[in-house]
Kinemage of the C-alpha trace (Angstrom):
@kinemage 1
@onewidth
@group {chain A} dominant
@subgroup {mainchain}
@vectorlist {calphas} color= white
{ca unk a 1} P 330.610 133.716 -25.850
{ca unk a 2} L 330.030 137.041 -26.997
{ca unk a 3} L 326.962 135.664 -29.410
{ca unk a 4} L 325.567 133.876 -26.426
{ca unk a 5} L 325.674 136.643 -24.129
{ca unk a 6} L 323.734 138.997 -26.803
{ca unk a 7} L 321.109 136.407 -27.506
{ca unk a 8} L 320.457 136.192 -23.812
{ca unk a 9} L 319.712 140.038 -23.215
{ca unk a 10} L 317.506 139.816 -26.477
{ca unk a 11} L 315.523 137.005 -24.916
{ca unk a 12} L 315.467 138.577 -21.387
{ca unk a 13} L 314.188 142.007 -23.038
{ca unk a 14} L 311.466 139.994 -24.978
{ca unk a 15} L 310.116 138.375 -22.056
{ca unk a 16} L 309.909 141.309 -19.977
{ca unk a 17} L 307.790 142.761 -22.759
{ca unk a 18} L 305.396 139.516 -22.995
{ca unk a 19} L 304.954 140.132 -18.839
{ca unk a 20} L 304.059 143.775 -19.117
{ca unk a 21} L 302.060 142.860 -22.129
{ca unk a 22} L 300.284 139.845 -20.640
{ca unk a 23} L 300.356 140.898 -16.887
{ca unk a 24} L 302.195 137.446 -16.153
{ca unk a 25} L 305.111 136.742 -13.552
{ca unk a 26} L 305.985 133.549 -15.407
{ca unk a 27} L 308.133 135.587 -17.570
{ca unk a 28} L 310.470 136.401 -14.699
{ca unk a 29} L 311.166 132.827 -13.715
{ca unk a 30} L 312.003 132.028 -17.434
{ca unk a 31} L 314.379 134.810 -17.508
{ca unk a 32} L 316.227 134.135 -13.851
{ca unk a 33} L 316.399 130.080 -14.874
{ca unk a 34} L 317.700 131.179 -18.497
{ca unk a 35} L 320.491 133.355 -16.265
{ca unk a 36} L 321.958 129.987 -14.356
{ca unk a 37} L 322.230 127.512 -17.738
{ca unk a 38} L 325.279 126.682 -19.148
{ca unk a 39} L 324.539 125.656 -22.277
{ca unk a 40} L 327.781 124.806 -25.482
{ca unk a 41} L 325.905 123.163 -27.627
{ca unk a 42} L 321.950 123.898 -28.013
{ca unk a 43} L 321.111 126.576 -25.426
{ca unk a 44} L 317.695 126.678 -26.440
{ca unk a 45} L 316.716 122.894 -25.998
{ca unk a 46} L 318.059 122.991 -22.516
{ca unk a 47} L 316.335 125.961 -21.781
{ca unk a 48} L 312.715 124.720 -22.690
{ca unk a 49} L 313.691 121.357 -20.804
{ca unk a 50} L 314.338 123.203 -17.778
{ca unk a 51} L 311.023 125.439 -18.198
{ca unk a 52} L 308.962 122.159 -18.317
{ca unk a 53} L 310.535 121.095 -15.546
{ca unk a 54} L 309.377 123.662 -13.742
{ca unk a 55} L 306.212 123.748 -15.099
{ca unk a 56} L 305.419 120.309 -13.932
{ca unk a 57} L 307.122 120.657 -10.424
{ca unk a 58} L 304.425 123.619 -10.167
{ca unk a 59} L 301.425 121.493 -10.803
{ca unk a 60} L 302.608 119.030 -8.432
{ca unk a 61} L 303.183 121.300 -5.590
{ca unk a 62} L 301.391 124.769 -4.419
{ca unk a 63} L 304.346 126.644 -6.052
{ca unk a 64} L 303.632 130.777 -4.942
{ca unk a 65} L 305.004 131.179 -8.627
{ca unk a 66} L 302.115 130.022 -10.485
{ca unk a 67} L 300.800 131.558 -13.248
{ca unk a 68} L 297.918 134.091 -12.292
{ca unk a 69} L 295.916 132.230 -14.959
{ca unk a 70} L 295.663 129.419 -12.805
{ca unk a 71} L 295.211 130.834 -10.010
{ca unk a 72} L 292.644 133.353 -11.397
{ca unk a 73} L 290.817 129.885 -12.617
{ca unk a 74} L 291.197 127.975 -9.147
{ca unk a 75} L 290.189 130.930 -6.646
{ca unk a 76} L 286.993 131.448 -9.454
{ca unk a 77} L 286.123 127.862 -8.792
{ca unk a 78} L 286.711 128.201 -4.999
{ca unk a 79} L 284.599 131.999 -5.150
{ca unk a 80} L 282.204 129.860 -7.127
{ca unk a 81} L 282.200 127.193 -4.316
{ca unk a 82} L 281.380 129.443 -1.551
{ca unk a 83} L 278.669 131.337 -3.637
{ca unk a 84} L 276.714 128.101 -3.499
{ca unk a 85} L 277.295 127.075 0.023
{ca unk a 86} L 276.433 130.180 0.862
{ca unk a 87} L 273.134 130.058 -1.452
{ca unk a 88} L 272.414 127.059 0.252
{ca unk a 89} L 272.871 128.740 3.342
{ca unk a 90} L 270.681 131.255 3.082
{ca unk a 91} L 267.694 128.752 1.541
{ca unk a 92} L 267.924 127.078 4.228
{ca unk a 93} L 267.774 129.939 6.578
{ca unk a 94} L 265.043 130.983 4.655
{ca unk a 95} L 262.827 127.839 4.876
{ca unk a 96} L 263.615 127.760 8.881
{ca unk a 97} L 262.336 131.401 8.638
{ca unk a 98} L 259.445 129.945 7.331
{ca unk a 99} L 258.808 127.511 9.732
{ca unk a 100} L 259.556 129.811 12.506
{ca unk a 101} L 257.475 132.686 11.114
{ca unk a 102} L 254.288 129.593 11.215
{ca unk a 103} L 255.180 129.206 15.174
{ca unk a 104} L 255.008 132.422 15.821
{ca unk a 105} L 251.792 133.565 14.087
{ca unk a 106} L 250.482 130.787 15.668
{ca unk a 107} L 251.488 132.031 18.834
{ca unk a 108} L 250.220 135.454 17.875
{ca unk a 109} L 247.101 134.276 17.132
{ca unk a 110} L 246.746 132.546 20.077
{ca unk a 111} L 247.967 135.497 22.306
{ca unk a 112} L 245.539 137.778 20.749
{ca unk a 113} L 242.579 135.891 21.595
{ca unk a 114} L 243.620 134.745 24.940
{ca unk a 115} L 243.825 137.832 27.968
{ca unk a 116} L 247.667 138.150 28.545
{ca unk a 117} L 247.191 138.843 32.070
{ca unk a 118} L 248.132 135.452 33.810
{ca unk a 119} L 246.369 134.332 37.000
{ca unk a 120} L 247.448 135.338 40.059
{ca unk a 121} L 250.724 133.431 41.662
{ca unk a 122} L 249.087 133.810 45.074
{ca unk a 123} L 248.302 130.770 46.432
{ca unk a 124} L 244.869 131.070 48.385
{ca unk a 125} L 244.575 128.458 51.046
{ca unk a 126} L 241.620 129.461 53.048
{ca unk a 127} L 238.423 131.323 51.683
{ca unk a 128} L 239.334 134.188 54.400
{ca unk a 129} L 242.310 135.324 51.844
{ca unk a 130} L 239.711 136.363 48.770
{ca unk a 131} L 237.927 139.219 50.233
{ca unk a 132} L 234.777 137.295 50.283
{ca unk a 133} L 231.872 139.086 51.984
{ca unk a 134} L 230.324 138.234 55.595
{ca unk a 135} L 227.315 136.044 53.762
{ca unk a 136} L 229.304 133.849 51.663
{ca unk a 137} L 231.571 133.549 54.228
{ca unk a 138} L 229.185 132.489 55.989
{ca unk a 139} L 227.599 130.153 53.494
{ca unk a 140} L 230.520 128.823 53.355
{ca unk a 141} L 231.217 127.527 56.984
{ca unk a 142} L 227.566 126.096 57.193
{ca unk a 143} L 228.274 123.927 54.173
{ca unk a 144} L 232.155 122.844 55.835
{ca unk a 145} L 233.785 124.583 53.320
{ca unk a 146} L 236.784 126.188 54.743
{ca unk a 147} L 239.927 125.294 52.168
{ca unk a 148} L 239.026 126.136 48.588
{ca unk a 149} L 240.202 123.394 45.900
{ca unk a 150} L 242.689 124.095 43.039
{ca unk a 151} L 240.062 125.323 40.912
{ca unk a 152} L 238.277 127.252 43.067
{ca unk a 153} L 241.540 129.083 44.483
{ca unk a 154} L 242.228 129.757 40.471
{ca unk a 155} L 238.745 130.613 39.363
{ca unk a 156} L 237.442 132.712 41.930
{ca unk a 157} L 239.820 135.766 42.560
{ca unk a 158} L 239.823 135.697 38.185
{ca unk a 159} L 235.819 135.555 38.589
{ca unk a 160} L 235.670 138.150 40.948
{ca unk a 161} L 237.455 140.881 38.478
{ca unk a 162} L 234.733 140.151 36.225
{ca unk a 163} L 236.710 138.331 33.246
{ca unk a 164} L 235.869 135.705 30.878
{ca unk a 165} L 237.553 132.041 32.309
{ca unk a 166} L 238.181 128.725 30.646
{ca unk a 167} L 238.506 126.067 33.052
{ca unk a 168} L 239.571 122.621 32.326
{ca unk a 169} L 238.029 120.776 35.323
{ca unk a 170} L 236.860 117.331 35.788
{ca unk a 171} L 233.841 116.528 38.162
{ca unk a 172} L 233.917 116.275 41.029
{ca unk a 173} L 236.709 119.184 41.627
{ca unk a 174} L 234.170 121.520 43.008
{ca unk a 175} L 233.646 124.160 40.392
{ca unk a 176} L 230.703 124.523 40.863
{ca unk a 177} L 231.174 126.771 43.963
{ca unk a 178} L 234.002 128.297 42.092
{ca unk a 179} L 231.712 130.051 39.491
{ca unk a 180} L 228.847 130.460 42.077
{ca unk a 181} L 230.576 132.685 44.739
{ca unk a 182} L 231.648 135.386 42.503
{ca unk a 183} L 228.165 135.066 40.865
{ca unk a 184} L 226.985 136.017 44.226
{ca unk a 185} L 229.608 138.482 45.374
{ca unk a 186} L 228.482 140.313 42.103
{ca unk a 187} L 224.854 140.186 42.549
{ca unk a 188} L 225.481 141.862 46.339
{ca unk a 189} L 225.745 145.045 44.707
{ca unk a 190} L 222.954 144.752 42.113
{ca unk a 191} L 220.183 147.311 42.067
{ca unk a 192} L 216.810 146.041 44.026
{ca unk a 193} L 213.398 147.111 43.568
{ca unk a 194} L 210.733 145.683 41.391
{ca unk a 195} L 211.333 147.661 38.548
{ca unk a 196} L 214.815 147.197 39.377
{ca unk a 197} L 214.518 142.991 39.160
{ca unk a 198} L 216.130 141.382 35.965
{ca unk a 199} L 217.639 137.533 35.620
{ca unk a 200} L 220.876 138.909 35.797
{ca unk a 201} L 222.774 135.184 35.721
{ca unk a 202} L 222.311 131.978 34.518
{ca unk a 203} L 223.892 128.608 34.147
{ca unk a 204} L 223.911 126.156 31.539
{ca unk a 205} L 224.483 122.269 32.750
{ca unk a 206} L 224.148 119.452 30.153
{ca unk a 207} L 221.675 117.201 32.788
{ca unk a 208} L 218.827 117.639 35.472
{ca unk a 209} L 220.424 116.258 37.951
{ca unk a 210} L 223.680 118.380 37.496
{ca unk a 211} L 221.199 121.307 37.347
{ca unk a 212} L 219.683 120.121 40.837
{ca unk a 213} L 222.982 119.917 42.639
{ca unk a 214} L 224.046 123.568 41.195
{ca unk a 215} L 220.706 124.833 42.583
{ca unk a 216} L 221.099 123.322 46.244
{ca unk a 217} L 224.687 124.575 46.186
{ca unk a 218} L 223.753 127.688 45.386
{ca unk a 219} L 220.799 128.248 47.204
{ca unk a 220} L 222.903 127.246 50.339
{ca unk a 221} L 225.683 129.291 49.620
{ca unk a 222} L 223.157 132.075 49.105
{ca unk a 223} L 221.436 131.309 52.545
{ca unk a 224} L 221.938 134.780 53.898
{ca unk a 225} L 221.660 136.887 51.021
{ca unk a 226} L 218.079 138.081 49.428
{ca unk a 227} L 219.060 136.631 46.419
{ca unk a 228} L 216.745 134.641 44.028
{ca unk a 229} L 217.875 131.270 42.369
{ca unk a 230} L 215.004 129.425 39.573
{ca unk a 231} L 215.643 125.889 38.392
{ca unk a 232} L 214.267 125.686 34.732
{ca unk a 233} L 214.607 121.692 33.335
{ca unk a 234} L 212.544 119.033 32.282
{ca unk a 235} L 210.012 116.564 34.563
{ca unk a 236} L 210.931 113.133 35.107
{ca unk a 237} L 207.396 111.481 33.595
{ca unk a 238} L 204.750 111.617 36.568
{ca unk a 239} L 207.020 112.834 39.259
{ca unk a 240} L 208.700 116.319 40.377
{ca unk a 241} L 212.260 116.002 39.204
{ca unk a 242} L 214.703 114.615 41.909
{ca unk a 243} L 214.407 112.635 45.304
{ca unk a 244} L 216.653 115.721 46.515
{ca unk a 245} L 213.900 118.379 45.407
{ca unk a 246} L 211.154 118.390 48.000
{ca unk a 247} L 208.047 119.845 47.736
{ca unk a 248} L 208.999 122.775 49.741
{ca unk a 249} L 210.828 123.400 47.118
{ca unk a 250} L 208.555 123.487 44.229
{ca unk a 251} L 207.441 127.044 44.300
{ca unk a 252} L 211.154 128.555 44.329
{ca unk a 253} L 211.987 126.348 41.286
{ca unk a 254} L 209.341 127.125 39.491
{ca unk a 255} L 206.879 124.104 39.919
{ca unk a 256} L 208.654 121.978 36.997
{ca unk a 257} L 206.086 122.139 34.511
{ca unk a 258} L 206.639 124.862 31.668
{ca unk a 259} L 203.239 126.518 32.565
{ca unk a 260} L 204.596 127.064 36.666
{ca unk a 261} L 208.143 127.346 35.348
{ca unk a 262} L 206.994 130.472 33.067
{ca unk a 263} L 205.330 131.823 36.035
{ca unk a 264} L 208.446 131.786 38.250
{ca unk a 265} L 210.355 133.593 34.964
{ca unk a 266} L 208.267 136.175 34.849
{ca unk a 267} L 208.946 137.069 37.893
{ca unk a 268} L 212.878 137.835 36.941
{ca unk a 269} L 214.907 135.661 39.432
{ca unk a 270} L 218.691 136.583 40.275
{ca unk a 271} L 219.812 133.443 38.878
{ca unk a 272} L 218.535 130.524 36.499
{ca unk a 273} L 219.895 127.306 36.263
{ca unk a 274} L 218.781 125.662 33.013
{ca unk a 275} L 219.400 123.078 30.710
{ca unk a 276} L 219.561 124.051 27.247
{ca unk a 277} L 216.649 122.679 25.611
{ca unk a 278} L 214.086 123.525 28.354
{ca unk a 279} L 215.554 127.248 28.365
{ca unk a 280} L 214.984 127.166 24.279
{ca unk a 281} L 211.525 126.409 24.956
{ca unk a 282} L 211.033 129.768 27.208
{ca unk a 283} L 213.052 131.774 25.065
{ca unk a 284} L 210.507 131.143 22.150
{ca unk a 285} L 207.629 130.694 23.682
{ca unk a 286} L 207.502 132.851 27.129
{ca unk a 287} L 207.224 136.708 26.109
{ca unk a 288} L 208.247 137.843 29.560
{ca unk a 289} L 211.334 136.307 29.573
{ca unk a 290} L 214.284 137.433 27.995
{ca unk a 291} L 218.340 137.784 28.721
{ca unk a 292} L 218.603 140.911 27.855
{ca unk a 293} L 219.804 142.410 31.155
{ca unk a 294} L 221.816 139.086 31.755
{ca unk a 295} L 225.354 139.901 33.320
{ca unk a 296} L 227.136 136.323 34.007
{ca unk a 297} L 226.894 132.985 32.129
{ca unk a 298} L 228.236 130.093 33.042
{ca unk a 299} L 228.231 126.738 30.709
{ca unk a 300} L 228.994 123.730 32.663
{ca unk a 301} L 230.256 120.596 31.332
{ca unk a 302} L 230.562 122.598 28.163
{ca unk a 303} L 231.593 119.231 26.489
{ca unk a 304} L 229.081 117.235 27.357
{ca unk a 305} L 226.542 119.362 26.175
{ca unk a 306} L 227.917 118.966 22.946
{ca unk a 307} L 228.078 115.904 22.911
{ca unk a 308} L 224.322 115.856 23.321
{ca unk a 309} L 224.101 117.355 20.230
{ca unk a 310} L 223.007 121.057 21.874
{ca unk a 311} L 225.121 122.802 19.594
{ca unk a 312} L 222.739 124.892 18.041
{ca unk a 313} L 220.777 125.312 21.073
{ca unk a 314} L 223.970 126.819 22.940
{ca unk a 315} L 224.461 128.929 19.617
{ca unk a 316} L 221.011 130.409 19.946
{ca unk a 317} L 221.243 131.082 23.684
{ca unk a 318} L 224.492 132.589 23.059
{ca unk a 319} L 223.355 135.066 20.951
{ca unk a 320} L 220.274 136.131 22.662
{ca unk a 321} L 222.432 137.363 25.521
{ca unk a 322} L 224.054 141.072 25.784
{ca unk a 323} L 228.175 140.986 24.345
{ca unk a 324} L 229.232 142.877 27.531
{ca unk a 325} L 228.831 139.581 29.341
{ca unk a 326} L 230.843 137.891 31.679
{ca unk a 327} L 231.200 134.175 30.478
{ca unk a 328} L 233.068 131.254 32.112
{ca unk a 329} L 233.354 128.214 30.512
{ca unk a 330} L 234.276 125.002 32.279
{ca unk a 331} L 235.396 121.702 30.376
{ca unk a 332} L 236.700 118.204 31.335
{ca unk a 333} L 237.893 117.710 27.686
{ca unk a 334} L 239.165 120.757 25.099
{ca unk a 335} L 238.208 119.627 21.251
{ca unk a 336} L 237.898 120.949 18.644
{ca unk a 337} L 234.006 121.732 18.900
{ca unk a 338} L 234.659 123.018 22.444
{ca unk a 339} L 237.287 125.193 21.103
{ca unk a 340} L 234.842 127.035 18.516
{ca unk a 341} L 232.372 127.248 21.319
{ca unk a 342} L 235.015 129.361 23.451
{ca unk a 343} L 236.102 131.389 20.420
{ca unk a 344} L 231.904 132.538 19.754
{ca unk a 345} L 231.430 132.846 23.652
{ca unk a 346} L 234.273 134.301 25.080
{ca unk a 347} L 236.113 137.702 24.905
{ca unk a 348} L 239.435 137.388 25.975
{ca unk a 349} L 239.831 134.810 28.468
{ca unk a 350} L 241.926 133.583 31.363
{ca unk a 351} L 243.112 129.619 30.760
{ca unk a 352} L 242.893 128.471 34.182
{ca unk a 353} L 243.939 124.210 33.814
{ca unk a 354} L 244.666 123.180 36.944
{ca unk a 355} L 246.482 119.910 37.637
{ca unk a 356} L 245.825 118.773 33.568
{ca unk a 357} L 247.591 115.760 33.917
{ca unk a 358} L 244.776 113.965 35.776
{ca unk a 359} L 242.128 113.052 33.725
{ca unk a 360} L 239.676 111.804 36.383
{ca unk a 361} L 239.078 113.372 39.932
{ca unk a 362} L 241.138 113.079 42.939
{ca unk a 363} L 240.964 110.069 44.985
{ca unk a 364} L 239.276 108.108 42.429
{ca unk a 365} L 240.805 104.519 41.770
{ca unk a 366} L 239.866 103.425 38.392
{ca unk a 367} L 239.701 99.374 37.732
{ca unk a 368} L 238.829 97.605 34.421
{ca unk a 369} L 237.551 94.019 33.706
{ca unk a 370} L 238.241 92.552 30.648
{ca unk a 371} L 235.408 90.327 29.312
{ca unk a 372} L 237.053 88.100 26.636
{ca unk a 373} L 235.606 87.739 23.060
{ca unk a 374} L 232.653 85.065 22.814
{ca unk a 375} L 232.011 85.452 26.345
{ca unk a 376} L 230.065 88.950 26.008
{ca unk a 377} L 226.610 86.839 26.995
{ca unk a 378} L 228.611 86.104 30.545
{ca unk a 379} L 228.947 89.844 31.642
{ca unk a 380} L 225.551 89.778 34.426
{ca unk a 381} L 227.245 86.789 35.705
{ca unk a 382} L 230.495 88.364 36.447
{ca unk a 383} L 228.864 91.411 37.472
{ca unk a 384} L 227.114 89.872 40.718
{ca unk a 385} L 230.070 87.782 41.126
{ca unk a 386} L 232.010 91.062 41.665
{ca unk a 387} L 229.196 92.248 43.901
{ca unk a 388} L 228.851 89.201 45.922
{ca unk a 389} L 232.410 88.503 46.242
{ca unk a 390} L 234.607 91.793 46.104
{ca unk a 391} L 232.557 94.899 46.146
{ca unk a 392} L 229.794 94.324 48.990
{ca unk a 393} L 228.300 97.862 49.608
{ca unk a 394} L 227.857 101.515 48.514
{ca unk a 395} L 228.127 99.834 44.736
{ca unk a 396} L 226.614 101.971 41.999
{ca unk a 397} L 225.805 100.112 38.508
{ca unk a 398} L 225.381 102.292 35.206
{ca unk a 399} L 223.445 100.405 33.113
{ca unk a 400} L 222.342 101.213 28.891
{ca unk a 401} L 218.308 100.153 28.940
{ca unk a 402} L 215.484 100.125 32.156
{ca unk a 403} L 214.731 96.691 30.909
{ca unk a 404} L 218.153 95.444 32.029
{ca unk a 405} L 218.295 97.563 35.195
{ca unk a 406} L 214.765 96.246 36.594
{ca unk a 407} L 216.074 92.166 35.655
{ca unk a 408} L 219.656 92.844 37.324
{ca unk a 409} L 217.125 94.342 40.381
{ca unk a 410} L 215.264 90.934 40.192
{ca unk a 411} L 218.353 88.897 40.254
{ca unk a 412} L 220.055 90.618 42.907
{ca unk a 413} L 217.110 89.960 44.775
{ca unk a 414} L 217.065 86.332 44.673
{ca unk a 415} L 220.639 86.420 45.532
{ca unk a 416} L 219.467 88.094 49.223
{ca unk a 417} L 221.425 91.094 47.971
{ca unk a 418} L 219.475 95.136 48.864
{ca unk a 419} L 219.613 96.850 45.764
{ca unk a 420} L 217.453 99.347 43.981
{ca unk a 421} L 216.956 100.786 40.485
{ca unk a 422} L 216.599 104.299 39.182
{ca unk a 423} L 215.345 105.819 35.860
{ca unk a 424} L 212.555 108.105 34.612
{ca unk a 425} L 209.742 105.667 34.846
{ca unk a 426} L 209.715 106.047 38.534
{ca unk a 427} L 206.573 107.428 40.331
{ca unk a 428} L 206.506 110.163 42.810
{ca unk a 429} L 205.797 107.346 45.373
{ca unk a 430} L 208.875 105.212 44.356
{ca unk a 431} L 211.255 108.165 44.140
{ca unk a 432} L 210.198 109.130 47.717
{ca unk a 433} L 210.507 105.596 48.905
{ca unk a 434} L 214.055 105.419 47.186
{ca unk a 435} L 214.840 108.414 48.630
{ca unk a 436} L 214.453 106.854 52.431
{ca unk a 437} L 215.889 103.969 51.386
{ca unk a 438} L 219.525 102.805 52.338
{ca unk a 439} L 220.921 99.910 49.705
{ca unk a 440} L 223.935 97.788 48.730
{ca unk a 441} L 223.698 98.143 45.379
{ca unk a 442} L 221.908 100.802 43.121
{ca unk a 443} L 221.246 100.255 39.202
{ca unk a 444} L 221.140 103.925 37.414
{ca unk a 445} L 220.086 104.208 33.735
{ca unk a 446} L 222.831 105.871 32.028
C-alpha cells in the first residue's frame, strides 16, 4: 500500500507540472479520477481506461472540462464564422450604399436644377384672389372668365413673381390665358415712350392657327390696356391667314406678308406671337428687329414643335434672347428632347403638373373603331356610315391629303349630307364663305 500511495503523489506532482507547463486543466481531472481508483493488480491500465472514458464522454457532450485546445480551435472557427458573416455584412451594406448613394445624386441633381420653392398651397378659386389689376380684371369678365382652371390657378400667381415654369398641360386646359395675364400684369409697369418701345415678350406656338387664337385671346384680354400685340406667321397661299382674322385686323398683325410683317416689327410691339420658322426669317433678314430687350418667353406646345423638327430653330431663337429672361414652358408630353429643351431654356424652374393622370382634356370622351385587316379599302364607307347613322352634327373629320378631303366633300354631298372642307388651297373668297357658313360635317387637312 505504501508503494502505491508513493507512486500516486509522484504522478499527481508530475501532472501538476505538465499543467503549469502546458497551461492545461486536463491535468487536474487526471489527477482527481487517479485519487478515486482502486486498483490491486495493474493501477496504471485502469487508470488510462478511465481517462479515455472520459475523454470520449467529453466529445460526446459540451463537457465545461474540455481541453482549452479544443476549445481554443472551436471558438477560432466560430470567431472565424462571424468574421465572414460579418464581411458579408458589410459588402452588402456597402453595395446598398451604392445604390442609395445613385438615388440620391440623382435626386441632387434634380433638386439643383429645379427651384426648391414649391407652388403655393393656396387654392385660388376666383381671379379676384390673385391681385390682378382693374384691366385684366376687366378683360377678364368681358371674355366670361370668372373661375380660373387648374393651370391657370397654378401658373399665374408663379408667373406673376417672375420665375421660370414648366407646365405639363394638355389643350384645351386654358393655358393660354395662364401665361398671358402675367405677361400683361408685367408689361403695366413697362417704360412708354418711343424711345422707350422694345418687343419686350413673345410667344412661340408650333401652328398658325394656335398662333391666331393666342393673339385674339390676348388682344381681348388686353382690351383696356395700351398694350401692343403683332402676329408674325406664314400666309395660307392667296388668302390672309384665318377665317377668324378680318381685315380690320391686318394692320395690327402686321399685314401677313414678310415685307408688311417687317414693317409692323420695326415698329417694336409689346408682344409677338410667332411661329418659329417665320420668326427665323426676321431674325436674319430684318435689321430692325432684334430680342435683345425681350423680358418673357413663352414656348407653347413645346412638344409639338419638336416634333416638327424646329429644334434648331428653337435653339437659335433661344440664344438670341437676353439670359435674364423669364421663360415658361408648357408641354402635353415630357421626353427626352423636351427635357434638354427645358435644361438650355430654363433657369431654375417651378414644375407645375396639374392633374397628370389625364392625358387628354376634360370632358373629352375618346372612342376608337377598329377597322379589321384586309378591310383597310372599307374605311370611307364606315366613315359616312358613322356620320349618317350615329354622329349627325357638329362632326369634325381630320383627314392626311386635300385630295381625299375634297372626294369625302363630294360624297357627302350626294348623300344630302352639309359638309365643308378646309386646307391651304382655299381662296380668300372660300375662306370668307366658310366662315358664314354653318355645316354638319367639316373635313380639315391634318
Amino acid at each position: 500500500m505504501d508503494d502505491i500511495i508513493a507512486r500516486r503523489r509522484f504522478r499527481g506532482s508530475s501532472g501538476k507540472r505538465k499543467h503549469q507547463e502546458d497551461g492545461d486543466e486536463s491535468s487536474g481531472e487526471s489527477s482527481e479520477l487517479e485519487i478515486f481508483e482502486s486498483h490491486e493488480d495493474d493501477p496504471d491500465d485502469e487508470e488510462s481506461v478511465l481517462l479515455e472514458h472520459d475523454e470520449e464522454e467529453a466529445r460526446k457532450i459540451d463537457d465545461p472540462l474540455a481541453t482549452s485546445d479544443e476549445t481554443g480551435s472551436e471558438s477560432d472557427g466560430a470567431d472565424s464564422q462571424e468574421e465572414k458573416s460579418e464581411l458579408d455584412l458589410e459588402d452588402t451594406g456597402s453595395s446598398g450604399d451604392d445604390s442609395a448613394s445613385e438615388t440620391e445624386a440623382q435626386k441632387a441633381k434634380k433638386k439643383a436644377f429645379f427651384s426648391s420653392d414649391a407652388p403655393s398651397s393656396e387654392q385660388h378659386s376666383s381671379f379676384l384672389t390673385m391681385n390682378l389689376s382693374r384691366p385684366v380684371l376687366k378683360g377678364l369678365t368681358s371674355l366670361g372668365f370668372h373661375t380660373p382652371t387648374p393651370i391657370q390657378a397654378a401658373t399665374i400667381p408663379v408667373g406673376l413673381l417672375g420665375k421660370d415654369v414648366v407646365g405639363n398641360a394638355v389643350t384645351g386646359s386654358g393655358k393660354t390665358a395662364a401665361f398671358i395675364i402675367p405677361m400683361i400684369e408685367r408689361l403695366l409697369y413697362r417704360d412708354r415712350g418711343k424711345r422707350a418701345a422694345a418687343t419686350r415678350c413673345l410667344i412661340l406656338v408650333p401652328t398658325r392657327e394656335l398662333a391666331v387664337q393666342c393673339y385674339d385671346v390676348g388682344k381681348k384680354l388686353a382690351a383696356h390696356t395700351d398694350i401692343q400685340f403683332c402676329l408674325v406667321v406664314g400666309t395660307y397661299r392667296g388668302s390672309l391667314l384665318s377665317p377668324g382674322l378680318t381685315s380690320s385686323q391686318v394692320g395690327s398683325t402686321g399685314g401677313l406678308s414678310l415685307k408688311s410683317q417687317e414693317v409692323a416689327l420695326k415698329a417694336r410691339p409689346d408682344v409677338v406671337i410667332a411661329t418659329p420658322g417665320r420668326l427665323i426669317d426676321h431674325l436674319r433678314n430684318s435689321p430692325a428687329f432684334a430680342l435683345d430687350a425681350l423680358d418673357v418667353l413663352v414656348l407653347d406646345e413645346a412638344d409639338r414643335m419638336l416634333s416638327d423638327g424646329f429644334a434648331d430653330e428653337l435653339g437659335e431663337i433661344i440664344k438670341a434672347c437676353p439670359v435674364s429672361r423669364q421663360t415658361m414652358l408648357f408641354s402635353a408630353t415630357m421626353t427626352d428632347s423636351v427635357d434638354e429643351l427645358i435644361r438650355m431654356s430654363l433657369n431654375k424652374p417651378v414644375r407645375l403638373f396639374v392633374d397628370p393622370k389625364r392625358s387628354v382634356a376634360r370632358g373629352l370622351v375618346q372612342e376608337f373603331v377598329r377597322v379589321r385587316a384586309g378591310r383597310e379599302a372599307d374605311r370611307s364607307a364606315l366613315l359616312v356610315a358613322l356620320c349618317t347613322r350615329t354622329f349627325k352634327s357638329g362632326v369634325i373629320v381630320f383627314l392626311r391629303s386635300k385630295k381625299l378631303a375634297h372626294q369625302l366633300r363630294v360624297v357627302f354631298g350626294l348623300l344630302g349630307l352639309s359638309c365643308d372642307e378646309l386646307h391651304g388651297d382655299l381662296t380668300q373668297e372660300q375662306v370668307n364663305f366658310f366662315s358664314a357658313l354653318v355645316v354638319d360635317v367639316l373635313l380639315i387637312l391634318l
